[in-house]
C-alpha positions as CSV (number, residue, x, y, z in Angstrom):
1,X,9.4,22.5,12.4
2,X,7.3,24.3,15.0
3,X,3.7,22.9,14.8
4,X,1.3,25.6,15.3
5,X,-1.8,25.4,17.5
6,X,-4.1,24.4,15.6
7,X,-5.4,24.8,11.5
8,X,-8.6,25.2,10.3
9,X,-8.6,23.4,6.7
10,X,-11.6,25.6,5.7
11,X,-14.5,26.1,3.9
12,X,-13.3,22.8,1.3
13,X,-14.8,22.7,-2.0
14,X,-15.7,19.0,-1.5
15,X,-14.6,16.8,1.4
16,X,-14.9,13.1,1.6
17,X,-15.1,12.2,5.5
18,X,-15.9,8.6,5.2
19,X,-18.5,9.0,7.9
20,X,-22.0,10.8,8.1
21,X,-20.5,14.2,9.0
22,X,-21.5,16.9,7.5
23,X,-17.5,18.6,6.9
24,X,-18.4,21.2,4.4
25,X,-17.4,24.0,7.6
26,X,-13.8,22.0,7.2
27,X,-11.6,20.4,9.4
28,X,-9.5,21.8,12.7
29,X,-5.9,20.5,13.3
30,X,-4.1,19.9,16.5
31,X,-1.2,18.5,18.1
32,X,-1.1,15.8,14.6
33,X,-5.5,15.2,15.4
34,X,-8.6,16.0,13.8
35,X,-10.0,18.2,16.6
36,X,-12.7,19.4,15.2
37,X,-14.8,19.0,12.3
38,X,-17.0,21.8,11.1
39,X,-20.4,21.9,9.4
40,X,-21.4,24.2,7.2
41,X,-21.1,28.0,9.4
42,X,-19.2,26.7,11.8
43,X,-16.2,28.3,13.5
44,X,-13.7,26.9,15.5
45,X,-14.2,26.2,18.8
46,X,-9.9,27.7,19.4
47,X,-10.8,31.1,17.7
48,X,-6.7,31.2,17.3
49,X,-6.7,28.7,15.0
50,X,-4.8,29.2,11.2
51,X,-7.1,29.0,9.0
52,X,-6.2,27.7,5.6
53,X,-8.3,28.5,3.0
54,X,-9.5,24.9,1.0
55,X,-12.1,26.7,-1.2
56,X,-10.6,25.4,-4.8
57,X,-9.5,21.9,-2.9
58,X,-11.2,18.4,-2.7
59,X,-10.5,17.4,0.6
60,X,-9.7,13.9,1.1
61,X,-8.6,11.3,4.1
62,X,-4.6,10.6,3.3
63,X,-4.6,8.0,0.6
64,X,-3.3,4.1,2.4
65,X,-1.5,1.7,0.0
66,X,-1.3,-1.6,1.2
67,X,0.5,-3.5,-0.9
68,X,4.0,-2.3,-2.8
69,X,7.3,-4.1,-3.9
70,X,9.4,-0.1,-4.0
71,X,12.6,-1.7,-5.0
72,X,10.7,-2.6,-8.3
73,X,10.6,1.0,-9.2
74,X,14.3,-0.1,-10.8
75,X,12.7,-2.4,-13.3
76,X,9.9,-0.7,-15.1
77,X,9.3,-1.8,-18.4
78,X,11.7,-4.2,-18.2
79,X,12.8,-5.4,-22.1
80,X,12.6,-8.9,-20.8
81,X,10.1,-8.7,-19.0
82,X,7.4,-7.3,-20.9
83,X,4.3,-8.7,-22.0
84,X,4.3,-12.0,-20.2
85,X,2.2,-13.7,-17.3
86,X,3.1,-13.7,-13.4
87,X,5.0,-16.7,-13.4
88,X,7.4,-15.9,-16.2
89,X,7.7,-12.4,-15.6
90,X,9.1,-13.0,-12.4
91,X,11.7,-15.5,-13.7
92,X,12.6,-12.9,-16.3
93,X,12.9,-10.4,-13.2
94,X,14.5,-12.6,-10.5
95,X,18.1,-12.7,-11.7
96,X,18.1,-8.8,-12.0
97,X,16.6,-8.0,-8.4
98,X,19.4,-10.5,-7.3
99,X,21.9,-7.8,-8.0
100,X,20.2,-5.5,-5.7
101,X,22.5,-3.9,-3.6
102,X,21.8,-1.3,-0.1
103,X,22.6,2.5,-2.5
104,X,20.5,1.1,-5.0
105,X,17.5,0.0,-2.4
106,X,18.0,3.3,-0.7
107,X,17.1,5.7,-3.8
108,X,13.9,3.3,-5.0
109,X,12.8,3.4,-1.6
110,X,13.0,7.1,-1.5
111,X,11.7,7.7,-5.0
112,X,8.2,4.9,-4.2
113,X,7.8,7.2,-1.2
114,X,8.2,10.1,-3.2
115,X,6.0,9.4,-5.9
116,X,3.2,8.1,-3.4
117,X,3.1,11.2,-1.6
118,X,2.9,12.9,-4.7
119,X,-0.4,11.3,-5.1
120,X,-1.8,11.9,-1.6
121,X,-0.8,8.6,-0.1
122,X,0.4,9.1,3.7
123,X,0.6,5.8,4.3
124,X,2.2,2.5,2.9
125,X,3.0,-0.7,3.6
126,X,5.9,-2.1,2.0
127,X,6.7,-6.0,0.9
128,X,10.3,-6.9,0.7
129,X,11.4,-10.2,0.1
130,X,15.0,-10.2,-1.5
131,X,17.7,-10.2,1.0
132,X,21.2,-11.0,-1.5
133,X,24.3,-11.1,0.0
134,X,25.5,-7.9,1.4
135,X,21.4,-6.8,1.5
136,X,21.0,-8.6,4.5
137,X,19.6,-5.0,6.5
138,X,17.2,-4.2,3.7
139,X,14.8,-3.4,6.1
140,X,16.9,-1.1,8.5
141,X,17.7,0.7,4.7
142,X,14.3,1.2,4.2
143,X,13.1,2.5,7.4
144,X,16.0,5.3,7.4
145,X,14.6,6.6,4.4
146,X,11.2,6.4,5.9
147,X,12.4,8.9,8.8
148,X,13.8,10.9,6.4
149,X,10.3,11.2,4.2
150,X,7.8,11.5,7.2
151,X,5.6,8.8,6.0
152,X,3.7,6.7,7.8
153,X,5.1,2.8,6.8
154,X,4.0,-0.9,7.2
155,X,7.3,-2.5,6.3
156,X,7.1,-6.1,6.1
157,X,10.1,-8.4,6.3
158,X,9.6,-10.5,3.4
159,X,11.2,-13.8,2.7
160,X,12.0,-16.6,0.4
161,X,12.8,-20.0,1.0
162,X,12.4,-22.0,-1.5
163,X,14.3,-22.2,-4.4
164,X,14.4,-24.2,-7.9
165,X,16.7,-26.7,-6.2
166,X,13.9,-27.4,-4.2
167,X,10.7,-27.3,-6.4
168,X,10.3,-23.8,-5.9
169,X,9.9,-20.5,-8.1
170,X,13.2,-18.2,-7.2
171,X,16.7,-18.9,-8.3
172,X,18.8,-20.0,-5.3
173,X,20.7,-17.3,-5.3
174,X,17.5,-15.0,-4.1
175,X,17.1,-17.6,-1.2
176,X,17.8,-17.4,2.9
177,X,18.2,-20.1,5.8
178,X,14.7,-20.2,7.7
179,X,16.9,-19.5,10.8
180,X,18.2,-16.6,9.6
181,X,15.2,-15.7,8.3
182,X,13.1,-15.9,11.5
183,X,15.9,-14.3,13.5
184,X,16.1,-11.0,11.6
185,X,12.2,-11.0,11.9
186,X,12.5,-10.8,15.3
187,X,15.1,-8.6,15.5
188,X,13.6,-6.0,13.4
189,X,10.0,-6.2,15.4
190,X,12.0,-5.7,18.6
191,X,14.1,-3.0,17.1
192,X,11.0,-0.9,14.7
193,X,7.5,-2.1,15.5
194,X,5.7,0.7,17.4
195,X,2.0,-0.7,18.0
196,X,0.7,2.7,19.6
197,X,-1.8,5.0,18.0
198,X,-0.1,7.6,15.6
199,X,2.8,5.1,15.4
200,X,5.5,5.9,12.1
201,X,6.2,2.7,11.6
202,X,5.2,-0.8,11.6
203,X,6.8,-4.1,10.8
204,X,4.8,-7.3,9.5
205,X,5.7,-10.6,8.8
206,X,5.9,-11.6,4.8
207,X,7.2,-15.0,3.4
208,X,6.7,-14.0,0.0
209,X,4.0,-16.4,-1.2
210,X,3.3,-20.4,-1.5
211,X,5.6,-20.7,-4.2
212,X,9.1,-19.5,-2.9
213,X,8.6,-20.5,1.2
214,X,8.3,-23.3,2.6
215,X,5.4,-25.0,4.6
216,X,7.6,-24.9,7.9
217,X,8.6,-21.1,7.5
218,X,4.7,-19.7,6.7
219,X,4.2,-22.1,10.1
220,X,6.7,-20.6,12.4
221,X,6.1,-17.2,10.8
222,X,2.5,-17.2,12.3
223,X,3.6,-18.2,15.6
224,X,6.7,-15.4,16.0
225,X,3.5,-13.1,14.7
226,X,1.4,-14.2,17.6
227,X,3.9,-14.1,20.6
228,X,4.5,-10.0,19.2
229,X,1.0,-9.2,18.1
230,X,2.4,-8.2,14.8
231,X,0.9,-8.7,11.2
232,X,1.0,-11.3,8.5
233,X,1.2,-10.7,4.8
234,X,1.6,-12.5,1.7
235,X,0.7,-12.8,-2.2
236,X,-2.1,-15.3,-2.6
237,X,-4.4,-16.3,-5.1
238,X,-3.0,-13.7,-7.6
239,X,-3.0,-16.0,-10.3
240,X,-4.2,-20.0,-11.4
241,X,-0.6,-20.9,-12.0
242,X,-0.7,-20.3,-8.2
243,X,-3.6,-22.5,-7.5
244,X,-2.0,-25.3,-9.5
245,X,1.5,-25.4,-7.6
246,X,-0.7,-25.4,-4.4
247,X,-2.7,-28.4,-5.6
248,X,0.4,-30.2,-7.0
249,X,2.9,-29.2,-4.0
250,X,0.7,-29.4,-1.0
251,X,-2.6,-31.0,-2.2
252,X,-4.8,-28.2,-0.9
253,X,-6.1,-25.3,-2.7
254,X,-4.6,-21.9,-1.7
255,X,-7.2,-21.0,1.1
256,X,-6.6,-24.6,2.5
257,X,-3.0,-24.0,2.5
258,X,-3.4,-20.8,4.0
259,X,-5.5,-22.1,6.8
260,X,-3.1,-25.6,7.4
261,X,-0.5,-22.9,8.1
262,X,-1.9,-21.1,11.1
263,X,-2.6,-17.9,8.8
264,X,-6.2,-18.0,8.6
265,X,-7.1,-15.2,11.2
266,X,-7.6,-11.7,11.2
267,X,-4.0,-11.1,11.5
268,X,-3.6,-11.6,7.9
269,X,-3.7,-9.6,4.8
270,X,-3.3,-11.2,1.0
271,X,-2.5,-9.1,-2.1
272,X,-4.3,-9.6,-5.0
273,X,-7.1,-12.4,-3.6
274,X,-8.1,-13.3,-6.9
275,X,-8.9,-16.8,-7.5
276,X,-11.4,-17.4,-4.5
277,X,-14.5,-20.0,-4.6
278,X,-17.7,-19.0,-2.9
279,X,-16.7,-21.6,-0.1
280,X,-12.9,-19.9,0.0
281,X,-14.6,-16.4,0.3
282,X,-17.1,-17.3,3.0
283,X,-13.8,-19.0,5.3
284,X,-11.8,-16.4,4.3
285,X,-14.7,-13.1,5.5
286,X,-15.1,-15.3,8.8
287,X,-11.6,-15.5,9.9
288,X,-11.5,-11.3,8.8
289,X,-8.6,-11.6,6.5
290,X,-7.9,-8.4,4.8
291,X,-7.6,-8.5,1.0
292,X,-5.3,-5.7,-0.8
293,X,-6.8,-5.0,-4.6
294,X,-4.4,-4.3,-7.0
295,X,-5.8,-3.6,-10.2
296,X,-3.1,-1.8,-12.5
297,X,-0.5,-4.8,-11.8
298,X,-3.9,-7.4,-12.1
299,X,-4.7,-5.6,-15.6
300,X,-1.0,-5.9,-16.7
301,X,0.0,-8.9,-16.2
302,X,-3.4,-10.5,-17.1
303,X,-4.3,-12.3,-13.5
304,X,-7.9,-11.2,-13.3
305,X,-10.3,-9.3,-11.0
306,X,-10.7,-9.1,-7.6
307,X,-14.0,-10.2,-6.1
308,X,-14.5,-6.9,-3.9
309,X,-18.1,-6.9,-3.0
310,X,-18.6,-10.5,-2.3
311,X,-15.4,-10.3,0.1
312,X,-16.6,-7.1,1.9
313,X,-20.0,-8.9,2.3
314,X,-18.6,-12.2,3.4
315,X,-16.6,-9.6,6.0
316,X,-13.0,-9.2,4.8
317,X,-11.3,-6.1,4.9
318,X,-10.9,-4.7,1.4
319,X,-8.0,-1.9,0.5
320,X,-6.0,-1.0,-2.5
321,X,-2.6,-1.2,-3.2
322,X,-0.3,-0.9,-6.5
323,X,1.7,-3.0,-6.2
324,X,5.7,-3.5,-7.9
325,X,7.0,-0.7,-10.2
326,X,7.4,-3.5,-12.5
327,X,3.7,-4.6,-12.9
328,X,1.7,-1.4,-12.6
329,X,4.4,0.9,-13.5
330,X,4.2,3.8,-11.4
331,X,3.1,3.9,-7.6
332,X,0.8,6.6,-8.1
333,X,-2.3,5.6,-5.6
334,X,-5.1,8.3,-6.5
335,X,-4.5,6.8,-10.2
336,X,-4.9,3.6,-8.9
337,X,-8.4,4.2,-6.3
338,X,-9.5,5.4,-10.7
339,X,-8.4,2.0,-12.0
340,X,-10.4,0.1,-9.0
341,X,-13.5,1.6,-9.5
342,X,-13.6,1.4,-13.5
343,X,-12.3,-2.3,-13.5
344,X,-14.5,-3.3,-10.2
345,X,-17.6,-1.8,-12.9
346,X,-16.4,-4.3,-15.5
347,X,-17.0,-6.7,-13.4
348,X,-20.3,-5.9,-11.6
349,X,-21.7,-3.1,-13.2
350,X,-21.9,0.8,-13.6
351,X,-24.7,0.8,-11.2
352,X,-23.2,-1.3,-8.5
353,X,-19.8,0.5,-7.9
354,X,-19.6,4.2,-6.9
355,X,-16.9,6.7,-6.7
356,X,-17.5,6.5,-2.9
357,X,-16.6,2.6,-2.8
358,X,-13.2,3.7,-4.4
359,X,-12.1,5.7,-2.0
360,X,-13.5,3.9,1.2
361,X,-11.6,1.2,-0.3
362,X,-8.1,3.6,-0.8
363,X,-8.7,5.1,3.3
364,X,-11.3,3.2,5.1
365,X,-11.0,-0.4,3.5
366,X,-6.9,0.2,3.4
367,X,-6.5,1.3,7.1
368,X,-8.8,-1.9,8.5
369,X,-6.4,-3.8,6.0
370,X,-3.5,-3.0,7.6
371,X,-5.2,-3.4,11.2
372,X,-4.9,0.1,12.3
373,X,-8.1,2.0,13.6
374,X,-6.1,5.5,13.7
375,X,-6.5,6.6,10.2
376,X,-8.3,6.2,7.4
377,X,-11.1,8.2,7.8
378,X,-11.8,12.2,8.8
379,X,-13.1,11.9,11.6
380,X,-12.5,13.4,15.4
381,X,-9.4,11.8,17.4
382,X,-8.2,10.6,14.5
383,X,-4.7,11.0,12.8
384,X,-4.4,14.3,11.1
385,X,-3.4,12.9,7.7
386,X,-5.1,14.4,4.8
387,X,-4.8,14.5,1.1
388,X,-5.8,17.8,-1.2
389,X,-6.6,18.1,-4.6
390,X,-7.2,21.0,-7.3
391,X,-9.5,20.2,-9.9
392,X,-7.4,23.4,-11.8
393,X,-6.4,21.2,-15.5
394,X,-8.0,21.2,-18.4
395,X,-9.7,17.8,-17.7
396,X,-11.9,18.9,-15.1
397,X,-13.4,22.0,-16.9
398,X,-17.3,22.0,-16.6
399,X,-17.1,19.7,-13.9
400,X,-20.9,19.7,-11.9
401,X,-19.8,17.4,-8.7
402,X,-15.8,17.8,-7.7
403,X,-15.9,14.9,-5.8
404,X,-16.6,12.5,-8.8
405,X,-14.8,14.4,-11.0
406,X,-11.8,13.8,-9.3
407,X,-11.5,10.4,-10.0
408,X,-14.0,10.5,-13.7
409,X,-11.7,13.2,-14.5
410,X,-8.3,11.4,-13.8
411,X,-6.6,12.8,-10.6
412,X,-3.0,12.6,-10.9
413,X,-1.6,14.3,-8.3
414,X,-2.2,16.0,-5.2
415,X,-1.6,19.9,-4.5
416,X,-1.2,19.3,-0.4
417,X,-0.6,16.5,1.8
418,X,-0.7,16.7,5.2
419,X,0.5,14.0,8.2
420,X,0.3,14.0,11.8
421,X,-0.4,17.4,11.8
422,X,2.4,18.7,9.1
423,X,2.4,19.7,5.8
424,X,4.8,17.3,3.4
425,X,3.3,18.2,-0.1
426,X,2.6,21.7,-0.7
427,X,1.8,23.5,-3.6
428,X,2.2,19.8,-5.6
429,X,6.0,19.8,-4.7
430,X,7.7,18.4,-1.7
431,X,9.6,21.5,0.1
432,X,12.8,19.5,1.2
433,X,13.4,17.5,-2.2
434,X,15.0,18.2,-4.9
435,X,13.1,16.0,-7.6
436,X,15.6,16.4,-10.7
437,X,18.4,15.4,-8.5
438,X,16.2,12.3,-7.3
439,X,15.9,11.0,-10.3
440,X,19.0,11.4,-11.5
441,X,20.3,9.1,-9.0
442,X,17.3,6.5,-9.3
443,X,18.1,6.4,-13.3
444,X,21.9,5.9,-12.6
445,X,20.8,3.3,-10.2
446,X,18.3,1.8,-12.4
447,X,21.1,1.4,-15.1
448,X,23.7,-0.2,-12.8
449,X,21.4,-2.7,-11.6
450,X,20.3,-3.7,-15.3
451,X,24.2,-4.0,-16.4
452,X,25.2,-5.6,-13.5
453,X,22.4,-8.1,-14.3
């Protein structure tokens, strides 16, 4: 597709820069940049560029999710597994995502990406942590369908270690050798990882969480992550079933475990963060771990809320994320950047959390998250990823600011989406996919996996 010299996203009828700017004149595009950005009466300084008329559109920085399981998009509102707390909802869920295999990984990957996009999310990270036999190249599966998409991706080689033979939560079956493990990590940094600005992909490091890894894999994890400058992620603190395996397993609570480990530095992000101490959150904001909020999966499965102000002030990164299929259940992000900023209310007040917080958290907060400095915000020299709204249904008629309304009103999805420069999402659909034959094969899939189960 032939990239033309430059667009003028003009004239919006809100935009949300993330900086001081005054963007209402819109937003030049140029080889995949923000070139320029406009203030009210401005032109242009490239008096050839396309101008694309954002008059009924809320113009947003592309939406980051930085925390998703998209294999899980198999096992919504699973019988078994509904209405129960982490811990046994992921026992009830374990032997089915054991039966995984690479076509049915392929069509949830391509479905979460989908349905993200949908939503004006550009980028996402990824956390996959089941490698059955003859899924041993998960992560070569998912970054295919990545290319194919044209979203930006953190994936995260995932991993599991530990399994009921030896204390831990995940059947034995769901297991790997540490060797193997930590070989197919390096591989896939050597063969993916692209650190430069504008990069596609990215791979991080992911043992799945205290209670399925051992103590020596978190440990040598952190080193391989050092000697490639790559990122750490895990789950951590979601829950005080978590907290009391810590305590019982390795006599430290989870942020002294985390920090025994080598995993205390701003190399690492933890989804969820929930069960934090004042002391935990001070250690934590030093070191600059990045915390990813989930609050759809938090609300459904009962784990609690996510101290977002006092990490942010303490000096952690704060983003969003949604999360499994299985515990939100969709992977819709604007929905979710609406969840955050009610349930972050509930918890401090109507006065002390703004629609603004919501989405610095969903661009800003999300991008520092996953350690990039490229996106996340609209701002000159940085990556032209964008995300536009309508505010055209019934449920934002008489709306006075389109901004807030956006969220107040219930967002659901997005009518463009831009990256690097390119238009994926146009007119709310995506040009190159055929959606009814998309989920046709995700519902066969999802099907298969639950008899083979």
């Amino acid at each position: 597709m032939t990239r033309p010299q430059s667009i003028w996203i003009k004239s919006p009828l809100a935009i949300w820069t993330g900086t001081e700017h005054d963007a209402r004149g819109g937003v030049v595009i140029k080889d995949g940049q923000i070139n320029e950005v406009l203030a009210p009466g401005q032109k242009p300084a490239d008096a050839s560029a396309v101008a694309f008329d954002a008059s009924e559109h809320v113009v947003l920085p592309g939406l980051i999710n930085t925390h998703h399981h998209f294999y899980q998009t198999l096992t919504r509102a699973y019988p078994t597994a509904l209405n129960k707390a982490l811990f046994p909802w992921l026992k009830s869920l374990y032997r089915v995502w054991a039966k995984l295999n690479p076509e049915m990984l392929s069509v949830a990957t391509e479905l979460a990406l989908t349905e993200l996009l949908l939503s004006g999310c550009t980028t996402a990270a990824d956390h996959h942590y089941l490698f059955p036999a003859g899924l041993e190249n998960a992560i070569d599966i998912q970054a295919r369908v990545a290319q194919k998409t044209g979203m930006r991706l953190t994936l995260t080689r995932g991993s599991m270690s530990l399994g009921e033979e030896d204390g831990g939560l995940p059947p034995q079956t769901t297991v790997q050798k540490e060797s193997d493990i930590l070989a197919d990590s390096e591989r896939l940094i050597k063969t993916y990882h692209d650190s430069k600005p504008g990069a596609m992909l990215q791979i991080a490091l992911a043992p799945c969480s205290p209670f399925s890894v051992t103590t020596e894999l978190m440990q040598e994890s952190a080193k391989l992550a050092d000697s490639y400058d790559v990122r750490l992620h895990t789950h951590l603190a979601e829950t005080l079933d978590e907290e009391t395996f810590c305590l019982d397993h390795f006599g430290l609570r989870t942020v002294d475990y985390l920090q025994s480990v080598g995993w205390l530095s701003d190399r690492t992000w933890l989804a969820h963060g929930i069960h934090f101490n004042e002391k935990e959150i001070v250690q934590l904001g030093e070191a600059g771990v990045g915390i990813c909020h989930c609050p759809n999966s938090n609300m459904m499965l009962a784990s609690g809320i996510c101290r977002t102000l006092e990490l942010e002030t303490a000096g952690c990164p704060v983003g969003l994320g949604v999360d499994g299929s299985a515990s939100n259940d969709h992977s819709n992000l604007i929905d979710e950047v609406r969840q955050a900023m009610y349930l972050q209310r509930l918890r401090y007040g109507a006065g002390k959390i703004r629609h603004t917080d919501a989405f610095r958290w969903a661009t800003q907060g999300s991008a520092r998250v996953l350690g990039r400095h490229d996106i996340g915000e609209i701002s000159v020299g940085k990556r032209a990823d964008l995300a536009l709204f309508k505010l055209d249904e019934l449920r934002f008629s008489g709306h006075h600011d389109a901004l807030a309304a956006l969220l107040l009103g219930g967002a659901h999805q997005a009518d463009r989406v831009m990256i690097e420069g390119q238009w994926k999402v146009v007119n709310g659909a995506l040009p190159d996919t055929d959606l009814e034959d998309l989920k046709y094969r995700h519902h066969a899939a999802a099907r298969l996996l639950a008899k083979s189960a």
